[in-house]
Each structure stands twice: as structure tokens, then as C-alpha cells.
C-alpha positions in Angstrom: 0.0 0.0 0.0 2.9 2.4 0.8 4.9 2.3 -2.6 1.4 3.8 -4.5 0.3 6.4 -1.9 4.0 7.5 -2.2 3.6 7.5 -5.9 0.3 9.3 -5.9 1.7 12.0 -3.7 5.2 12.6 -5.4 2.8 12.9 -8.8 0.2 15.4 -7.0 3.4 17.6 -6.4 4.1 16.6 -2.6 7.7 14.8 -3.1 9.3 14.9 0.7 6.8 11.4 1.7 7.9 8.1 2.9 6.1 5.6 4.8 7.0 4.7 8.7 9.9 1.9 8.3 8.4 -1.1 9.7 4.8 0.3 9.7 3.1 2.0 12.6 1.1 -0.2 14.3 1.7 -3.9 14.8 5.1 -6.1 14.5 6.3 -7.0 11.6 8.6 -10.1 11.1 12.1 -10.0 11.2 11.9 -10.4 7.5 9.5 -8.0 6.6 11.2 -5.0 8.6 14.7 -5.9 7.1 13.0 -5.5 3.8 11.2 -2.4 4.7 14.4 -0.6 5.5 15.8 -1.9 2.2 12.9 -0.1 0.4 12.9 3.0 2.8 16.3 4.0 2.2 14.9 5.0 -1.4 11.9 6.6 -0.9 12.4 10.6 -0.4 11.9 10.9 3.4 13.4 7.9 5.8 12.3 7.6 8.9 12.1 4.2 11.5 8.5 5.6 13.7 6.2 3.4 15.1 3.3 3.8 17.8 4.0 3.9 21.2 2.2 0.4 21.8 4.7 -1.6 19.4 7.4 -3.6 20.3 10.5 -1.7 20.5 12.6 -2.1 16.8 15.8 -0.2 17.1 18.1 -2.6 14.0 20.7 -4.2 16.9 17.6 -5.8 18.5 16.9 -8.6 16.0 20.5 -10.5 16.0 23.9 -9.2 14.3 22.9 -10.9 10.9 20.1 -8.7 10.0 21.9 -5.6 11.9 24.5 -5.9 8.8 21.4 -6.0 6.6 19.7 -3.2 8.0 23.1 -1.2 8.2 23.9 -1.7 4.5 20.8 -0.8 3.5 21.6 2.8 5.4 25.2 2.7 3.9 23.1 2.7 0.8 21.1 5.5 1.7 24.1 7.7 2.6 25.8 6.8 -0.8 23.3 8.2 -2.3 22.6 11.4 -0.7 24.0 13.6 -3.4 22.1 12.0 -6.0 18.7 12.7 -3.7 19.7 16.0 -2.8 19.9 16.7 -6.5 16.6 15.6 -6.6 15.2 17.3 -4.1 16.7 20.9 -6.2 15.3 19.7 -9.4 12.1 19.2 -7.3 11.7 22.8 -5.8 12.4 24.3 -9.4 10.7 22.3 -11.6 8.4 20.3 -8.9 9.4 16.9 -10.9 8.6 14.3 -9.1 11.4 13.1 -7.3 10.1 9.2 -6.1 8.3 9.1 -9.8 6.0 5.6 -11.1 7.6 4.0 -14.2 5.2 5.5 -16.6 6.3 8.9 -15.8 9.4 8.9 -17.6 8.2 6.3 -20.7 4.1 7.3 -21.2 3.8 5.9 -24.3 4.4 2.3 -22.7 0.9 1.2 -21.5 2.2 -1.7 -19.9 3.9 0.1 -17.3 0.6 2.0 -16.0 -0.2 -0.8 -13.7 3.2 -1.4 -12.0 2.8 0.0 -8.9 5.9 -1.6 -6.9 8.5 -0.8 -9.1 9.7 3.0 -9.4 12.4 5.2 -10.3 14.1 7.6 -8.1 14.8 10.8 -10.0 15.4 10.0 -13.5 18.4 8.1 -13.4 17.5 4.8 -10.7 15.1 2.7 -10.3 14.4 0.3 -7.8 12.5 -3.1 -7.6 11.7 -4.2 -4.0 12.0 -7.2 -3.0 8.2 -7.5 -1.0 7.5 -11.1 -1.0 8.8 -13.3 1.8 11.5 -16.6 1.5 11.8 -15.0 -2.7 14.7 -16.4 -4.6 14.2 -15.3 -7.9 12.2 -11.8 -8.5 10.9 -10.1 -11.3 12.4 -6.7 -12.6 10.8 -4.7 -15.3 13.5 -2.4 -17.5 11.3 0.2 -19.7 13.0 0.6 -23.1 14.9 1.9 -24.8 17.4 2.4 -22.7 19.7 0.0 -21.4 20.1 -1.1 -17.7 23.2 -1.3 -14.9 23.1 -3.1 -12.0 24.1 -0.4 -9.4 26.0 -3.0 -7.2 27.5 -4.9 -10.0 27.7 -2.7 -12.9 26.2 -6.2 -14.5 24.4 -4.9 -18.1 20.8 -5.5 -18.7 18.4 -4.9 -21.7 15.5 -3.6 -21.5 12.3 -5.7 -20.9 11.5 -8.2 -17.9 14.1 -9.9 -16.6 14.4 -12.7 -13.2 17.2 -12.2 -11.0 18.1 -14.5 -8.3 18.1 -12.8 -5.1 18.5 -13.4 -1.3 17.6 -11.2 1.7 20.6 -8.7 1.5 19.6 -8.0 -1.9 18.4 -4.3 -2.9 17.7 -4.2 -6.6 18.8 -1.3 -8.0 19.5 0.2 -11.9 20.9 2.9 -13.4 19.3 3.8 -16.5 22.3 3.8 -19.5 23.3 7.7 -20.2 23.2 8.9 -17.0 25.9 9.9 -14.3 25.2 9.0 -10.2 27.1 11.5 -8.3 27.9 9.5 -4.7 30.1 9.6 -1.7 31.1 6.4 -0.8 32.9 6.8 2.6 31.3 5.3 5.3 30.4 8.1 7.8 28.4 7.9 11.2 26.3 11.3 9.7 26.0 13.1 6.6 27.4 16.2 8.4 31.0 14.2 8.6 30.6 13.4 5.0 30.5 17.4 3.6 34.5 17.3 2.7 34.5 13.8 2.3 35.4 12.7 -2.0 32.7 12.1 -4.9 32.6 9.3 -6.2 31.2 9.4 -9.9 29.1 6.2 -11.8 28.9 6.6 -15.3 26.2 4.1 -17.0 27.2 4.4 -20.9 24.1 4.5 -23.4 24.0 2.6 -26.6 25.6 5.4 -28.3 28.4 5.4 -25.4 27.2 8.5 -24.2 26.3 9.7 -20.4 25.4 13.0 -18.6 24.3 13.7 -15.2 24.6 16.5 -12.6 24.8 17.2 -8.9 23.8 20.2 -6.9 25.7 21.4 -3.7 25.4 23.9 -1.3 26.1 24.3 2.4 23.5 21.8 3.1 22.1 23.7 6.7 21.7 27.4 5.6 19.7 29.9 3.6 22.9 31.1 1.7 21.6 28.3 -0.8 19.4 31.2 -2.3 22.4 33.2 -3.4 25.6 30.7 -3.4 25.0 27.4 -5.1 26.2 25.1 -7.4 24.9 23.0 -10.1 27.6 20.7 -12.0 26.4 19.1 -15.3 28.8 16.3 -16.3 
């Protein structure tokens, strides 16, 4: 239910939504809440909130094994933080959809108006969560014409449906081919340790061998954003 009211929200021009990581009432399996994080860290707003009445779910409470899982999938999430902060600039001058459906990007492809798990993040990812429980081998649907990266193995896709085999660390991400990810990938305990750290560029070739991409910086806690930016188009 949470990936389409997202959806419907980012496309109605309300992009800073995400849905309570782990729900916000009841207890959700060990499984499911591992999962939910994995989903989470790539939806616009992240948060782990839950009522008052659940049991408590801070990530070292549900053994060291899925403690890694839930703290890769947060490595993730910081890895990615220029990338999203880009989108949240493109967001406030264009009000683009930053967590967009798969249709938004590739309209004339009816088959895609129904796929309501599956989305892109910006114009450049898109992710296909992993929802069902004990799943080995899941579904991933790569709109043409473009072709498809793997973001964790660089592994090249064409478009259509493809299975891939996965297990319960896997987060199924792609970047679309002709685009550029900006990242930092140094592991930091906040994002405010990370404001000197390097960039780390991904470059996902086109059929033409072409890429572009951009990144937008600023100070990242003040108003001086209004007169002292930067946007970098690679």
C-alpha cells in the first residue's frame, strides 16, 4: 500500500513522503522489517516511527545478521545522498517528481501503468523491491529503450523483464544507461562528517556510449543556498 500512496503523492506535487519503516502499528517479522528498510532508504523521506504500543525495533535488536542487513541498507542510503539531494533541487524548481511511477518517464508504454511496486528515483534509478517473503528469484521490469546497470554490479541489462536470483541482503537497483550518479562512498556515522569527504562518480554508458548527469551542492544547513549554489552538469 505504501509504494502507491508515495507514488500518488510525489505525482500530485508533494515529493518529501515516505512511509513509517516497519509500519506504525503492529510487529512485523524479522523479514519484513529488514525489507522495509531496504525499500525505505529509497523513498524521499526515511524515517524508522512506530506507535508507542509496538514492540520496540531499534536494528541491533533482531541479532547481528540482520543488523548488517539493515546497516547496508543505510550505507546505501548515505551513498546516495547527493544523488537525492539533486533531486530534491530539481524538485523545488521544476516540482518533478522526485520518487516518480515508471510511466512517468516512458508514457507511451501502457504496460507500465499498472506497476505500482516498481519506481524510479529521479530520472536516473530505479528500484525493484523485494516485497515477497522466502523470494529467490524476482521479477524486474527495464522500460526501453534504454539499457540497464546493475548499481552494485555494474552487471548490463536490456530492457524488458528480466528474473534475478536474489537473497535477503539483496536491494535491486539500476541505473538507467546515459546517465551519471554522483555518490560519496565513505562510510560516515552522519552526513554532516561526509560534507569534505570525495565524490565518487558512476557513469552508465548509453547505446551510443554516451552519459550526462549532474549534482547540486550547497552548504546543506543554511539559507545562503538562495544566493551561493552550485549545479555541475557532467
Amino acid at each position: 500500500m505504501s509504494i502507491p500512496m508515495l507514488l500518488s503523492l510525489n505525482i500530485a506535487g508533494y515529493p518529501f513522503v515516505g512511509a513509517d519503516v516497519g509500519g506504525f502499528f503492529g510487529n512485523p517479522p524479522t523479514e519484513l522489517l529488514v525489507r522495509w528498510y531496504q525499500v525505505g532508504v529509497l523513498q524521499p523521506f526515511l524515517r524508522a516511527h512506530a506507535h508507542i504500543d509496538t514492540r520496540r525495533r531499534e536494528p541491533w535488536l533482531f541479532g547481528e545478521e540482520n543488523t548488517v542487513l539493515i546497516r547496508d541498507a543505510l550505507i546505501l542510503r548515505y551513498q546516495l545522498l547527493p544523488y537525492i539531494y539533486t533531486q530534491f533541487y530539481k524538485a523545488s524548481v521544476d516540482n518533478s517528481p522526485i520518487m516518480r511511477p515508471l510511466w512517468y518517464d516512458h508514457p507511451a508504454d501502457t504496460s507500465l501503468y499498472t506497476n505500482q511496486v516498481e519506481f524510479l528515483l529521479g530520472d536516473s534509478l530505479l528500484s525493484s523491491p523485494v516485497l515477497e517473503s522466502n523470494e529467490k528469484s524476482h521479477l524486474v521490469t527495464l522500460p526501453a529503450p534504454e539499457v540497464w546497470y546493475d548499481y552494485h554490479s555494474y552487471n548490463k541489462y536490456a530492457p524488458g523483464s528480466v528474473h534475478i536470483p536474489v537473497k535477503l541482503s539483496s536491494i535491486p537497483l539500476f541505473i538507467k544507461g546515459g546517465s551519471i550518479v554522483v555518490t560519496k562512498m565513505r562510510v560516515r556515522r552522519s552526513s554532516q562528517l561526509m560534507e569534505s569527504d570525495p565524490y565518487t562518480i558512476v557513469v552508465a554508458l548509453n547505446r551510443k556510449s554516451e552519459a550526462k548527469g549532474d549534482v547540486y551542492i550547497d552548504d546543506g544547513k543554511s539559507f545562503e543556498y538562495q544566493t551561493i549554489s552550485l549545479v555541475i552538469r557532467i
